[in-house]
C-alpha positions as CSV (number, residue, x, y, z in Angstrom):
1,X,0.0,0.0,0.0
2,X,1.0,3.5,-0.8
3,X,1.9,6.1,2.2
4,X,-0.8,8.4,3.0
5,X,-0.6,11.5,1.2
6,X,-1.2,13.4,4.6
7,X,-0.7,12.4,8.2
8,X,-2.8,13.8,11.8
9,X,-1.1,14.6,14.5
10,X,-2.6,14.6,17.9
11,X,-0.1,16.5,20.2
12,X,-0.5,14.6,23.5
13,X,2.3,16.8,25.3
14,X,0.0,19.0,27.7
15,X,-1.8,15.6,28.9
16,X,0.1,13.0,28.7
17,X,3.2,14.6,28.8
18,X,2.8,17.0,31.8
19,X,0.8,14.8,34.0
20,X,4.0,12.7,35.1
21,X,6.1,15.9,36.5
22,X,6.9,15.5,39.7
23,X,6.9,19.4,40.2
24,X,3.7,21.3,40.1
25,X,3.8,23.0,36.6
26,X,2.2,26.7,36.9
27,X,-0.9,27.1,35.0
28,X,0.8,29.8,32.9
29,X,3.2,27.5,31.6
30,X,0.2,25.1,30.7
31,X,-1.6,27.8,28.7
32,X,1.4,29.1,26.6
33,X,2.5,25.6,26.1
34,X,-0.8,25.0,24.1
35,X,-0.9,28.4,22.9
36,X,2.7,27.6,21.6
37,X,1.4,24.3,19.7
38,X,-1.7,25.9,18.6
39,X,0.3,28.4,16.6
40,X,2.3,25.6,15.1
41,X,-1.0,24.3,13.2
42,X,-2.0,20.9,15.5
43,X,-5.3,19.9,14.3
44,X,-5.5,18.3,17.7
45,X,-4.0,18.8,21.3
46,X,-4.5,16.6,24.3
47,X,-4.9,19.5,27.0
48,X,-6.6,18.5,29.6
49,X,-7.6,15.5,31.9
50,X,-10.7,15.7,34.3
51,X,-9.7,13.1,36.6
52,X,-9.1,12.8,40.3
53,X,-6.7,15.3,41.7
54,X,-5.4,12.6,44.1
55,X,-4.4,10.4,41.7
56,X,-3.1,12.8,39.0
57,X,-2.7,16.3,41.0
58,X,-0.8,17.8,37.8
59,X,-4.1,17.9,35.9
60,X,-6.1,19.4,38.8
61,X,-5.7,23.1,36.7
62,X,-7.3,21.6,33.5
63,X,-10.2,23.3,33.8
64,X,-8.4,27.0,34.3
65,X,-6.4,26.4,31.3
66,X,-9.0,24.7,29.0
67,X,-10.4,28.8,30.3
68,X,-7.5,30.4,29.1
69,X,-6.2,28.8,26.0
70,X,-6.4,30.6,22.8
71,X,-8.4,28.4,20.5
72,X,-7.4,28.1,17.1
73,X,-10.1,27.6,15.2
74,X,-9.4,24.4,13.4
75,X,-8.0,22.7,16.2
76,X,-9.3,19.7,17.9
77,X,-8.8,20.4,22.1
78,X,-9.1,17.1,23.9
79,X,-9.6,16.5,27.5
80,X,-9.2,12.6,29.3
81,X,-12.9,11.7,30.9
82,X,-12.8,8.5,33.6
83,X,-16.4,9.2,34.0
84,X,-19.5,10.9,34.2
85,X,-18.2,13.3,36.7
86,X,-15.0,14.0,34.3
87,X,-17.5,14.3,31.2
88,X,-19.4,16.7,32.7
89,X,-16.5,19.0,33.7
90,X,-14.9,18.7,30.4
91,X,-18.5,19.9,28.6
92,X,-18.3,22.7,31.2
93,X,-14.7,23.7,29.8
94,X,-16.1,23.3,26.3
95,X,-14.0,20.2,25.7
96,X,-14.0,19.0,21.7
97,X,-13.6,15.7,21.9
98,X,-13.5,13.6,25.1
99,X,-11.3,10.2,25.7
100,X,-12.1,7.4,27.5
101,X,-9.4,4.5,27.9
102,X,-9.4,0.4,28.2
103,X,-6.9,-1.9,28.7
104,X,-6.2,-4.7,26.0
105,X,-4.2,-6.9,29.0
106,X,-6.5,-8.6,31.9
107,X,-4.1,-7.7,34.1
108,X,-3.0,-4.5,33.5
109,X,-7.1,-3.7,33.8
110,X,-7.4,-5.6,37.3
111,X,-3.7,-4.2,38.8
112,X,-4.8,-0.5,37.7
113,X,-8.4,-0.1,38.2
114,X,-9.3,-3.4,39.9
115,X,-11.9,-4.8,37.3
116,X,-12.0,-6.5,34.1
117,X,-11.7,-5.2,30.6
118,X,-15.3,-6.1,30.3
119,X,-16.1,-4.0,32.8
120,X,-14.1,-1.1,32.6
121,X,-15.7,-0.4,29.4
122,X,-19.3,-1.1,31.1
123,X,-18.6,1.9,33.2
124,X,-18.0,4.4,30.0
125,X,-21.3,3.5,28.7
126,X,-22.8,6.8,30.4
127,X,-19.8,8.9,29.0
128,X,-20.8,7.6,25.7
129,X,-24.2,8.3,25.6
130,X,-23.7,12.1,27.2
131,X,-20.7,12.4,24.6
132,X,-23.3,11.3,21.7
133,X,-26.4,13.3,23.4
134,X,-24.0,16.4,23.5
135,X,-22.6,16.2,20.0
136,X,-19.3,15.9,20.4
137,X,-16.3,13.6,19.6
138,X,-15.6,10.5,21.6
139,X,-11.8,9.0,21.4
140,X,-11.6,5.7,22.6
141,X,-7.6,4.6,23.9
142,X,-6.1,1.0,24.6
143,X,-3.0,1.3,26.6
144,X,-0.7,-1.7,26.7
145,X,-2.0,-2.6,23.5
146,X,1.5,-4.7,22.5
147,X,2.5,-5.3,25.3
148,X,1.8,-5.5,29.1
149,X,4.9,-4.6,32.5
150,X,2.5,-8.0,34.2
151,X,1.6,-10.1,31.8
152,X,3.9,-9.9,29.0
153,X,3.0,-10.6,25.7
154,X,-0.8,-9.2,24.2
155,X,-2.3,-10.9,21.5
156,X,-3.5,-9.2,18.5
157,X,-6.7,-10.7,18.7
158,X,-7.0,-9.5,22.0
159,X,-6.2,-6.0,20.9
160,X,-9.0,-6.3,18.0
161,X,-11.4,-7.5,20.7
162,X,-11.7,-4.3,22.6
163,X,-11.8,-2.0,19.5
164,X,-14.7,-3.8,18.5
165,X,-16.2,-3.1,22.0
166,X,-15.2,0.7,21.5
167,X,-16.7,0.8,18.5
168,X,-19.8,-0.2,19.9
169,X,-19.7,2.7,22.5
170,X,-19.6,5.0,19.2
171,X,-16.2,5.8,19.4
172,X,-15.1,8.5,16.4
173,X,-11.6,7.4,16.8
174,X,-9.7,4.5,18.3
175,X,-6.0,4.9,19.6
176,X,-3.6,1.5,20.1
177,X,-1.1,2.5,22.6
178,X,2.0,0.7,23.0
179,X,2.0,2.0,27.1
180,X,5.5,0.7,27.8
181,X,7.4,0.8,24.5
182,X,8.0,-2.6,24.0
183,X,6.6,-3.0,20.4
184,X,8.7,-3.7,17.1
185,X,7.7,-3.1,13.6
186,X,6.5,-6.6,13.3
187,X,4.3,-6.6,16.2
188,X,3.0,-3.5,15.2
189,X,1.9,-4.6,11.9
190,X,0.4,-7.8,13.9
191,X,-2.1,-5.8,15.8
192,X,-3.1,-3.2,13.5
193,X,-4.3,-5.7,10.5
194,X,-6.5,-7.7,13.1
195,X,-7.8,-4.3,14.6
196,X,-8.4,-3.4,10.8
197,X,-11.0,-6.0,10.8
198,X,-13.0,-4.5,13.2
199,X,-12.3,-0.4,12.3
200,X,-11.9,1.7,9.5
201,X,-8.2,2.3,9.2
202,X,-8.7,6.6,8.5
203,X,-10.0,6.5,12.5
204,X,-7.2,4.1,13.5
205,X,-4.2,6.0,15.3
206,X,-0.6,4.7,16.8
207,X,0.5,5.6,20.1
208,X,3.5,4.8,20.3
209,X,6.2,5.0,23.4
210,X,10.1,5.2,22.6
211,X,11.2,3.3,25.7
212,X,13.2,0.8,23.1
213,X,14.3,3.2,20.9
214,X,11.9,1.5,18.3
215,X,8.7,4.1,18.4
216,X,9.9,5.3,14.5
217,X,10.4,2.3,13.1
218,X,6.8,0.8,14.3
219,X,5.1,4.7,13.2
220,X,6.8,3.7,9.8
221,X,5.6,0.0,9.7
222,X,2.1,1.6,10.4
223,X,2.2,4.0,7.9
224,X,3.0,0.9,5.2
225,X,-0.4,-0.3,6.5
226,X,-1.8,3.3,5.8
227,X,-2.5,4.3,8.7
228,X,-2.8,8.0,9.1
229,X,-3.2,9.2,12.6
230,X,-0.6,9.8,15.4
231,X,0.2,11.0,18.9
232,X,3.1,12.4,19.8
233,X,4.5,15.2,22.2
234,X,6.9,17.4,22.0
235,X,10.3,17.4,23.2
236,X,9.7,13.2,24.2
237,X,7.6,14.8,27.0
238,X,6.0,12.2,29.5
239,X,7.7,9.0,31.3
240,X,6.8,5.7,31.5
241,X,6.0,4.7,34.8
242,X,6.4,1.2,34.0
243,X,10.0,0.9,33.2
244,X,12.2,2.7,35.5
245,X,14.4,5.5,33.7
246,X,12.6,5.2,30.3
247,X,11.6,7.8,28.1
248,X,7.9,7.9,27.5
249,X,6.0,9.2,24.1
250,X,8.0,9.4,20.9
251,X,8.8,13.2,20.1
252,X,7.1,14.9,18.2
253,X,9.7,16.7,16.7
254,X,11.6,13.5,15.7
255,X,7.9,12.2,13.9
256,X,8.3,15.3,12.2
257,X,11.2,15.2,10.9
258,X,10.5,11.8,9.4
259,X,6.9,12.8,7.7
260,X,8.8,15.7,6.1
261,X,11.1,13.4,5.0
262,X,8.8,11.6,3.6
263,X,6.6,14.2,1.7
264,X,3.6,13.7,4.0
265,X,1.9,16.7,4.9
266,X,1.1,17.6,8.2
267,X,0.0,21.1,8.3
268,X,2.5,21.7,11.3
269,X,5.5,23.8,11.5
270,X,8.5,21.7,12.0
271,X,10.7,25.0,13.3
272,X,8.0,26.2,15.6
273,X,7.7,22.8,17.1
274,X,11.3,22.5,17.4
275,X,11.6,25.5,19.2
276,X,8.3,25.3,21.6
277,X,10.4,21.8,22.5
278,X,13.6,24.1,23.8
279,X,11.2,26.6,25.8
280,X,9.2,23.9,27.6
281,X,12.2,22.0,28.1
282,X,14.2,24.8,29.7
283,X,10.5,26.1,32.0
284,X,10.8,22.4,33.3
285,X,14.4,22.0,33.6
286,X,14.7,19.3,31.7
287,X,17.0,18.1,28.8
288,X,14.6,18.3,25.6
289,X,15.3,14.2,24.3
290,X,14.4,14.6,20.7
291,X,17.0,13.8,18.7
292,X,15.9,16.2,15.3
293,X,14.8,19.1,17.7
294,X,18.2,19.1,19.6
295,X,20.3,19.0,15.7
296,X,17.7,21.3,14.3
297,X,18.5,23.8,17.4
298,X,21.9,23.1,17.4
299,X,22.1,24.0,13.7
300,X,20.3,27.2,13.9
301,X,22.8,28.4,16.6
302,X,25.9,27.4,15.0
């Protein structure tokens, strides 16, 4: 199959990224960071989460910067919804598109949340019908989706099994999240042509951790398979909790860099992204881990 002639982007940096600092990160940094990435041309940005503040105090600002952002007008603004509690605060903060997550490992679902696949998913049937009742977009997410920190190994059939499920909610979009990294080109290729067989491939999206190194190479093996949706955040923001001293999402910068390469258009500015990377990087003290936003700065300075 031919590579798509375009390629979505859902910036997950503000959400997923932010919500594993350790430090409290001010609520002006949070609504420049999206303004930054708004003004690079994201069609979509994960900024908010509407969850417990005990379990995730990093998000318990979402609703002041959901306030404050400036919206660009063709931009999708996400917010994470555990349930019905979380839906209706993310329709108060005028919310886009809410997501809801599952597990595709047994026993991720019963270590993390104490119930079964089966059932986590019973409990977003209200969320779906208020998401569908309020007219807006419903993103469904399955972490561990290749491969699971207790049981190992995930089947692809397994994987396919709770898409179908999703898609029974009414899910707009589905997301296959490889949670700890783990996944190789071959593997990726595995789960996404038996998740093709329950979903339409243009509302299919990778989600892919760079804990091996490998999050490129499986973005690339998904793109042979043409699929045309991806989450990434800038600057390699976000850990993974379950594999001590790993990095966490793949960079956005780096996914870039390789759809440029490519010739598939994204809509975003490379340059801006590069340097919105450096500046939330140096706001959280941390070294910026993409490797074409560090040589892209670098050049630009020599």
């Amino acid at each position: 199959m031919a590579l798509p002639k375009s390629v979505k982007i859902v910036e997950v940096g503000p959400r997923d990224g932010l919500q594993n600092e350790a430090g409290v990160v001010p609520v002006e940094i949070k609504v420049e960071f999206c303004d930054r990435l708004s003004a690079a041309g994201f069609p979509n940005i994960e900024a908010a989460a509407f969850v417990s503040p005990r379990w995730v105090p990093q998000m318990a600002t979402s609703a002041e910067v959901m306030a404050r952002i400036a919206r660009r007008p063709d931009t999708i603004y996400s917010a994470l919804t555990p349930n019905l509690k979380g839906f209706e605060a993310a329709l108060a903060a005028r919310a886009d598109e809410v997501v809801i997550f599952a597990a595709a490992s047994e026993a991720f679902s019963q270590r993390n949340i104490n119930c079964s696949i089966a059932e986590s998913i019973d409990r977003f049937v209200p969320v779906a019908k208020a998401a569908k009742a309020a007219g807006i977009r419903l993103r469904g997410s399955i972490s561990c989706a290749l491969g699971c920190p207790y049981q190992g190994e995930v089947t692809p059939l397994a994987v396919a099994d709770v898409v179908r499920r999703l898609k029974e909610l009414g899910c707009d979009e589905i997301d296959i999240a490889d949670t700890i990294g783990v996944a190789t080109p071959a593997k990726t290729r595995a789960v996404f042509e038996a998740c093709l067989r329950e979903f339409p491939i243009e509302r299919l999206s990778g989600h892919f951790h760079d804990t091996y190194g490998q999050a490129i190479g499986n973005i690339y093996a998904s793109l042979e398979l043409g699929i045309s949706i991806f989450h990434s955040s800038t600057a390699g923001l976000g850990g993974c909790p379950y594999a001590k001293g790993a990095t966490g999402n793949v960079a956005t910068e780096d996914v870039l860099y390789l759809l440029a390469g490519l010739g598939i258009d994204t809509g975003i500015d490379l340059q801006q992204v590069v340097e919105t990377g450096q500046w939330i990087s140096r706001a959280l003290g941390k070294v910026p881990i993409s490797r074409a936003g560090n040589a892209i700065s670098a050049r630009k300075a020599a």
